[in-house]
ZADOMI-731089 format. One line per field, with one value per residue (C-alpha): x, y, z. Coordinates in Angstrom, 1 decimal. Example, Ala and Ser with C-alpha at 12.3 -4.5 7.8 and 13.67 -1.06 7.14 Angstrom:
REM residues 2
xx	(12.3_13.7)
yy	(-4.5_-1.1)
zz	(7.8_7.1)
This chain:
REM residues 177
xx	(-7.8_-6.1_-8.3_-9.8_-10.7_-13.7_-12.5_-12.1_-8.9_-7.5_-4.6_-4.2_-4.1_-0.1_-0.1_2.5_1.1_3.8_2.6_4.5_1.8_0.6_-2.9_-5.7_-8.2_-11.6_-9.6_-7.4_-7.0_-3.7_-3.8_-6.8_-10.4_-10.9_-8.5_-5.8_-3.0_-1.0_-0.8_2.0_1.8_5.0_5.1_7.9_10.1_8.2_5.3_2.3_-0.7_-3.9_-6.2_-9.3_-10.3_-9.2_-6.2_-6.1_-2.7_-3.4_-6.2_-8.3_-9.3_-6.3_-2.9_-0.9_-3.0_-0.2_-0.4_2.9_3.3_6.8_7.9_10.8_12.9_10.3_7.3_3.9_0.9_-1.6_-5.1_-8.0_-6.9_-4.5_-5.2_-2.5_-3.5_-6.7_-9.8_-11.4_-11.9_-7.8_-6.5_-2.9_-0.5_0.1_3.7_5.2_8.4_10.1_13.7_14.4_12.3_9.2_6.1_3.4_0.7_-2.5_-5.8_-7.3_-5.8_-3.1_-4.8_-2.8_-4.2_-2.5_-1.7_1.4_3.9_2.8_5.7_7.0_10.2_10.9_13.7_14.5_10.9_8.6_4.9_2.9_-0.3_-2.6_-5.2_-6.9_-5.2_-4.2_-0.7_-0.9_0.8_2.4_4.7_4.9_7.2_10.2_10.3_13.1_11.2_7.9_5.7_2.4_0.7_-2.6_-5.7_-6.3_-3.7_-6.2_-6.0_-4.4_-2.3_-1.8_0.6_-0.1_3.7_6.7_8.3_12.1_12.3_16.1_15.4_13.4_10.4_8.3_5.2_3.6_0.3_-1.6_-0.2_1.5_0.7)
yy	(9.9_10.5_9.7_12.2_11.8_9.8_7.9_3.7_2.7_-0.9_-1.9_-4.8_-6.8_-6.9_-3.2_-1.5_2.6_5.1_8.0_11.2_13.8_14.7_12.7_10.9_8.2_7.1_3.4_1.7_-2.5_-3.2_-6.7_-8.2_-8.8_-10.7_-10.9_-13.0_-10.6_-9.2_-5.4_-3.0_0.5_3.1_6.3_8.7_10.5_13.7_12.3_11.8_9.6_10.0_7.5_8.1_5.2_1.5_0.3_-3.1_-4.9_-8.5_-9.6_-13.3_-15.9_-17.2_-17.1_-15.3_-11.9_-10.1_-6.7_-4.7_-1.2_0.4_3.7_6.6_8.1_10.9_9.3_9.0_6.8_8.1_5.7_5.4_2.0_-1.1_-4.5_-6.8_-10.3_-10.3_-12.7_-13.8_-17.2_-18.2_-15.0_-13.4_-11.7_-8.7_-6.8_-3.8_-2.4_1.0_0.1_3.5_5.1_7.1_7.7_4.9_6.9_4.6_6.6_3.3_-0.3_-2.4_-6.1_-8.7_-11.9_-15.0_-15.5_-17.0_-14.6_-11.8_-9.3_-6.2_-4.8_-1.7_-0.2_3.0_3.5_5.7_4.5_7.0_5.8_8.8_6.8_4.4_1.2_-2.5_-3.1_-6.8_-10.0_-11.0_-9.8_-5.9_-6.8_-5.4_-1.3_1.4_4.3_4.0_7.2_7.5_10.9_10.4_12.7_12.6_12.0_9.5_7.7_4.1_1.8_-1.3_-4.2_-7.6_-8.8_-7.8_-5.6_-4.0_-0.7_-0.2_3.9_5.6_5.2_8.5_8.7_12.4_11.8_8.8_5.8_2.8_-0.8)
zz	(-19.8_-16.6_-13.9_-11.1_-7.4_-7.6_-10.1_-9.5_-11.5_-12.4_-13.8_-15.6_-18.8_-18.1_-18.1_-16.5_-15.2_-13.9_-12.6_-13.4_-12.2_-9.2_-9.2_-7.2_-7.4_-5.2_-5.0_-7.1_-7.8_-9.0_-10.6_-12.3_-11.1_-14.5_-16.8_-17.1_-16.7_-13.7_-13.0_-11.7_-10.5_-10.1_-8.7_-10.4_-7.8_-6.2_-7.5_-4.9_-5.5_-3.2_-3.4_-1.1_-0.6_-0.6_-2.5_-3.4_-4.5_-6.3_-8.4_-7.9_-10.3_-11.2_-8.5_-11.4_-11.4_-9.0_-8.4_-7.7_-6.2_-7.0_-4.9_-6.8_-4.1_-2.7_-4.4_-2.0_-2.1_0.7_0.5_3.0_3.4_2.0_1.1_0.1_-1.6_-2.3_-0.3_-3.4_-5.4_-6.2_-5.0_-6.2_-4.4_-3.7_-3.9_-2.5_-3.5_-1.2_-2.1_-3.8_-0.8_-1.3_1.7_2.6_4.2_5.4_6.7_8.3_8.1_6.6_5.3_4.4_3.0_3.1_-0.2_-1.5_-3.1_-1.1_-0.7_1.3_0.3_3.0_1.2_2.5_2.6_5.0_6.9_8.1_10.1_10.3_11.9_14.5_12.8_13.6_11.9_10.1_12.1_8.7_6.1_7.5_10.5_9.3_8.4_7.7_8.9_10.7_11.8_14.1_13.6_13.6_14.2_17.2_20.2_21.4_18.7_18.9_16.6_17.5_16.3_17.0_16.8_17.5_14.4_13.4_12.5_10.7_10.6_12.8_14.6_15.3_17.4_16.8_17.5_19.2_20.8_19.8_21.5)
């Protein structure tokens, strides 16, 4: 059955979901926790995705249990949270594909694990930081559009490196450091 907003969702066992309704999830693991199998995720274009808590992208027990996260042109994911890679026994990778475009909008912070075969793929892609957050050293240093609006206008996001932004970078809300 289509899952609702307090529902936890994996994908796995080699599965490939694409979402074609408007829908939303307490947190979602894309790639397995157990199984042998890798796990992909796309969002359809116009289609948004709200998962209220964590989103996780690559599974652990064995290094081939990736989890990929394809945007559509006009697609959105908005989460509480994003891990990427995964912190576990022999952790996979986790992979992000905006090359079509599509929203990335993050309530808290951006984790990446070092984890061989992780992946970010900016596209012509949108991130929206809606919240206190501390953007990750690795892998995320390169965006096409990048947006601060958070809640408050104290609010603070911070990045530890130096990053590109190829679009445009929009500070609404909060501060940037």
């Amino acid at each position: 059955s289509v899952p609702v907003a307090e529902d936890v969702v994996i994908i796995e066992r080699g599965f490939t979901v694409t979402v074609t309704a408007n829908a939303a999830c307490g947190s979602l693991q894309v790639g397995s926790p157990g199984n042998s199998s890798t796990g992909a995720l796309s969002i359809s274009t116009n289609i948004s995705l709200a998962v209220s808590g964590l989103t996780q992208l690559g599974g652990y027990g064995v290094s081939s249990r990736t989890g990929t996260l394809t945007f559509a042109s006009g697609s959105s994911l908005e989460t509480g949270s994003l891990t990427i890679g995964n912190a576990n026994e022999t952790p996979a990778a986790g992979i992000i594909n905006m090359t079509s475009g599509g929203t990335l909008s993050v309530d808290g912070n951006i984790n990446v694990i070092t984890v061989s075969g992780n992946t970010w793929t900016p596209g012509t892609g949108t991130v929206v930081i809606t919240d206190n957050s501390t953007l990750p050293g690795t892998i995320f240093t390169t965006f096409n559009n990048l947006t601060v609006n958070t809640a408050s206008a104290s609010n603070t996001v911070i990045s530890p490196t130096a990053f590109t932004v190829n679009g445009n970078l929009t500070v609404t809300k909060g501060n940037l450091v």
